[in-house]
Every structure is written in structure tokens, then in C-alpha cells.
Backbone bond lengths (Angstrom), bond angles and torsions (degrees), N, CA, C in turn:
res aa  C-N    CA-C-N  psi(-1)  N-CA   C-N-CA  omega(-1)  CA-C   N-CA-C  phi
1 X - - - 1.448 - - 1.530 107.94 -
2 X 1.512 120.86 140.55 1.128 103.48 165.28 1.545 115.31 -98.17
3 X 0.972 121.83 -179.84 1.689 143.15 -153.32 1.753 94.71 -122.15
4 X 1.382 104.06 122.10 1.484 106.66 149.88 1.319 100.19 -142.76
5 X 1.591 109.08 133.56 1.441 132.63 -8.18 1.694 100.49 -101.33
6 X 1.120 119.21 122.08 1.618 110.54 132.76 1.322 145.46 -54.90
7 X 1.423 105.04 -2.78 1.544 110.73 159.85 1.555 128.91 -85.24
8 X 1.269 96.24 4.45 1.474 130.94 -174.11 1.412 111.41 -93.72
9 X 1.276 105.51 -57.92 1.456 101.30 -175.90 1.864 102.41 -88.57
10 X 1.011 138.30 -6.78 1.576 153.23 141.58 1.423 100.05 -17.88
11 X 1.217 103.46 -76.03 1.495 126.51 -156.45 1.248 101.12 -70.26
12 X 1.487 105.47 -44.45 1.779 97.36 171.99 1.422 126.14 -44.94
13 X 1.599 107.31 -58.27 1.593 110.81 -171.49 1.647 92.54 -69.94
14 X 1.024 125.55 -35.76 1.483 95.30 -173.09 1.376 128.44 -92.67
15 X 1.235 109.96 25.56 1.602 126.10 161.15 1.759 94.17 -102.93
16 X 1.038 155.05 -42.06 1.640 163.78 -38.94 1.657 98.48 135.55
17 X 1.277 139.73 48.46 1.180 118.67 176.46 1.653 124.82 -50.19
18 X 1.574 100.14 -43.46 1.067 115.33 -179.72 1.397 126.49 -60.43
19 X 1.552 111.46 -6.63 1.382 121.90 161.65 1.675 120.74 -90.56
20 X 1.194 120.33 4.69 1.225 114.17 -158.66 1.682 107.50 -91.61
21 X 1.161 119.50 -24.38 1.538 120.14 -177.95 1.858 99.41 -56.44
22 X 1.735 118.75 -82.02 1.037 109.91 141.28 1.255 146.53 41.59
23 X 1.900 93.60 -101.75 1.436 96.91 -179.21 1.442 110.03 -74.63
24 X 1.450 117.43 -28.55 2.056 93.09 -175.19 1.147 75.70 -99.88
25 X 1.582 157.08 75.84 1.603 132.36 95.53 2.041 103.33 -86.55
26 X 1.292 100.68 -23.52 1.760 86.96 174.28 1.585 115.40 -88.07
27 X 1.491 101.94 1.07 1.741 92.98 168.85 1.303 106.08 -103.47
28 X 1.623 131.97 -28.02 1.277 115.81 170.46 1.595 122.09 -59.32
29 X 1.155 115.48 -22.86 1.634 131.06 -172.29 1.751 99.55 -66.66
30 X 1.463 106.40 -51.45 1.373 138.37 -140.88 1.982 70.99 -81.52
31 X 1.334 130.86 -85.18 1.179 144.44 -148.71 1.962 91.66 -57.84
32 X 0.833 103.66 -42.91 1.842 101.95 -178.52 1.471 121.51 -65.09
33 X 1.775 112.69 -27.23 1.242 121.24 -162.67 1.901 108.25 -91.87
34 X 1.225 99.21 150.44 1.731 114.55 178.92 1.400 129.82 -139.64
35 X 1.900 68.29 57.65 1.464 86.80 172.14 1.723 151.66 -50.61
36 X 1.049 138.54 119.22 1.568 139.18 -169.30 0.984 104.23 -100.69
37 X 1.451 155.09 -10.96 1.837 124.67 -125.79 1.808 77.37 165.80
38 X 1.658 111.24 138.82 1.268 101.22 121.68 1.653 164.01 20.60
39 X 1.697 90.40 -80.36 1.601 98.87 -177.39 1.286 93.09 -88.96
40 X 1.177 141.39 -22.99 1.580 127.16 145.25 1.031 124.37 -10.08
41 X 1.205 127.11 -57.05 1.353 142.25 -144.57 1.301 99.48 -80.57
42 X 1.482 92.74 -62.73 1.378 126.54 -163.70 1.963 101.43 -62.22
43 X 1.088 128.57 -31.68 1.370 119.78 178.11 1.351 104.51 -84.92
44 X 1.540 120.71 -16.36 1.695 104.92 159.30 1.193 128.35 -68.50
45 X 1.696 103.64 -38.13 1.446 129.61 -176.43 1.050 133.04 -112.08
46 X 1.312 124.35 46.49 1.396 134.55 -179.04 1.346 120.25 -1.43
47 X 1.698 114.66 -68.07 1.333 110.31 -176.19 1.550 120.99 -99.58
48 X 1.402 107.15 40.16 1.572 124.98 161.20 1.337 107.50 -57.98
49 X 1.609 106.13 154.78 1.426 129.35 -167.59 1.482 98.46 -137.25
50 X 1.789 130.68 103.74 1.332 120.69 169.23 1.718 86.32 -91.48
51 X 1.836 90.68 149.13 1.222 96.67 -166.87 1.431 101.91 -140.36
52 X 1.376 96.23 30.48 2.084 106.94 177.28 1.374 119.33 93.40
53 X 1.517 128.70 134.74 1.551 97.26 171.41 1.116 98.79 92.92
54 X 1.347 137.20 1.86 1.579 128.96 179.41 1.599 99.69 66.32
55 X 1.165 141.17 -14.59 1.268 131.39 161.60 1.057 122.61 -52.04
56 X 1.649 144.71 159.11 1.501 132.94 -140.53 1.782 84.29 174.92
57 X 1.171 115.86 134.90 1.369 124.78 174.44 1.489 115.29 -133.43
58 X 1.555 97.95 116.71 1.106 112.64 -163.09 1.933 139.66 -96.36
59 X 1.012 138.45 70.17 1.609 142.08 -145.43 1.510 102.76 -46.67
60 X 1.240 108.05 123.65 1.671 97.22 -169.42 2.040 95.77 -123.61
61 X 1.263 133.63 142.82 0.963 141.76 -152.15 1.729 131.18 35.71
62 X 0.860 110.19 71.62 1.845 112.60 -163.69 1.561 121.42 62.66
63 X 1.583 121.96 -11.49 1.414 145.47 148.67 1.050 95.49 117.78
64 X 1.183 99.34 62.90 1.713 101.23 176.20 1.639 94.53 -111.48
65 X 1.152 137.39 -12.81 1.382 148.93 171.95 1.897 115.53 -114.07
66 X 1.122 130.13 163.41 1.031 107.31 178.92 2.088 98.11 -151.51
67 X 1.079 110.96 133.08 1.748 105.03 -177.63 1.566 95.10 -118.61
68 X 1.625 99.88 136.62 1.306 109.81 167.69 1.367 124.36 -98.43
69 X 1.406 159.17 117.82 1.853 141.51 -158.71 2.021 82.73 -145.57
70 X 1.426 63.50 154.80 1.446 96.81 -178.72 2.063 96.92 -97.52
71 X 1.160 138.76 134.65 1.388 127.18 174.19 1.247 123.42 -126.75
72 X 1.272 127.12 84.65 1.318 144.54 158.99 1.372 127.11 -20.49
73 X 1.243 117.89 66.57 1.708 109.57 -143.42 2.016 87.22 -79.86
74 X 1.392 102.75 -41.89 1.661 91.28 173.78 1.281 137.07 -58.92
75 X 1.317 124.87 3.42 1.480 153.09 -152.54 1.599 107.78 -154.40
76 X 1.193 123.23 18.84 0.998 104.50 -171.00 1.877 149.95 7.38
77 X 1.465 79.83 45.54 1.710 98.48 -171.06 1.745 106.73 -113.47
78 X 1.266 106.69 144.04 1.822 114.53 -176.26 1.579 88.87 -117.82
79 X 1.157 131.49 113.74 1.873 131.83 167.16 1.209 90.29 -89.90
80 X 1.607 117.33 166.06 1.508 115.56 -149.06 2.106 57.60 -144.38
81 X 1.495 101.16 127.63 1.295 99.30 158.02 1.825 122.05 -123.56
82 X 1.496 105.14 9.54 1.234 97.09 -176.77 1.829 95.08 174.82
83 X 1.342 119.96 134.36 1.693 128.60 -156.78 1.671 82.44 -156.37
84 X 1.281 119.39 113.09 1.813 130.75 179.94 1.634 94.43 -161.71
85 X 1.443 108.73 175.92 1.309 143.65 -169.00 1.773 89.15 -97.06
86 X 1.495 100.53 146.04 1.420 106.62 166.24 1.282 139.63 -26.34
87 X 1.645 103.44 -54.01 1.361 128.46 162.13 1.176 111.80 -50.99
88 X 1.264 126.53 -62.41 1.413 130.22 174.71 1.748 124.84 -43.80
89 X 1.453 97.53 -45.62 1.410 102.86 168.25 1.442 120.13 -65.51
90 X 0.978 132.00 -36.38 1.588 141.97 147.97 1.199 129.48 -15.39
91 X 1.384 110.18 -30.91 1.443 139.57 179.46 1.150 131.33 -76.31
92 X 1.217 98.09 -45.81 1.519 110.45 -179.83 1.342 109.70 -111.73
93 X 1.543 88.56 179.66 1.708 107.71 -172.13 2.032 106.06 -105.54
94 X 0.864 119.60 80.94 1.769 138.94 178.04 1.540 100.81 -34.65
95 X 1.274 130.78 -28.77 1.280 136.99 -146.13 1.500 79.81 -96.01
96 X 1.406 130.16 -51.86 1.707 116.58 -154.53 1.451 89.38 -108.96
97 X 0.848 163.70 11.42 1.560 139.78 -169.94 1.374 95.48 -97.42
């Protein structure tokens, strides 16, 4: 799959060090996978959350971080619409961003 943007989640760990192990093990996963479906996802990502909308919410380091992507399974594209701390995810609304 490709990733838009990886300059996105970049910027994350390096504001976020402590996210960075993590995040490039969910982009190497993310860049290897060919995905069709859902349960795709879901057999990469066990504790994935589809949340309508092709949106999919994702637990990233023991869930102490959390990434939201949009996944283009016909396009093989993952949009990264939102990469925050638990708390942070709390905040918002996952459904519209």
C-alpha cells in the first residue's frame, strides 16, 4: 500500500520520539500489505477499529498513540488523517477529520 503522507507521520515521531519505533513498524507493515477488504487490514492489525467511511483506527505502540487513515483499497492508497496520543484522540471526532 502506499502511504499518504509519510511526511506526516515523520514529523510526528520527531516532535514524539517516543513514538517513532512504532510508527515505522506501522509503515513498514502498511508499505508491504495488499490490501482488498477490511479483514485485510484486520489480519495485519489485530486491534484495528473500522469506523465507517473506509476510515479504520489504528492502536499504535501498546495504544498509547493512536493513527486514524482513510484506506483506499481500490487505489491502493492509506491517507493518514490524524497520528496523536490517546488523550488527544479523545478529542476529536475520527468520523470527520
Amino acid at each position: 500500500m502506499r502511504i499518504i503522507s509519510i511526511r506526516r507521520i515523520r514529523e510526528y515521531y520527531e516532535a514524539h520520539p517516543e513514538s517513532k519505533v512504532a510508527l515505522l513498524y506501522w509503515v513498514e507493515v502498511v508499505k508491504r500489505a495488499k490490501w482488498s477488504n477490511a479483514m485485510d487490514v484486520k489480519r495485519s492489525f489485530g486491534s484495528v477499529d473500522s469506523i465507517g467511511g473506509l476510515r479504520y483506527v489504528f492502536n499504535i505502540g501498546g495504544n498509547k498513540f493512536r493513527l486514524v487513515a482513510v484506506v483506499q483499497f481500490n487505489h491502493d492508497c492509506v491517507y493518514i488523517r490524524f497520528i496523536g496520543t490517546h488523550s488527544e484522540y479523545d478529542k476529536i471526532d475520527c468520523r470527520t477529520i
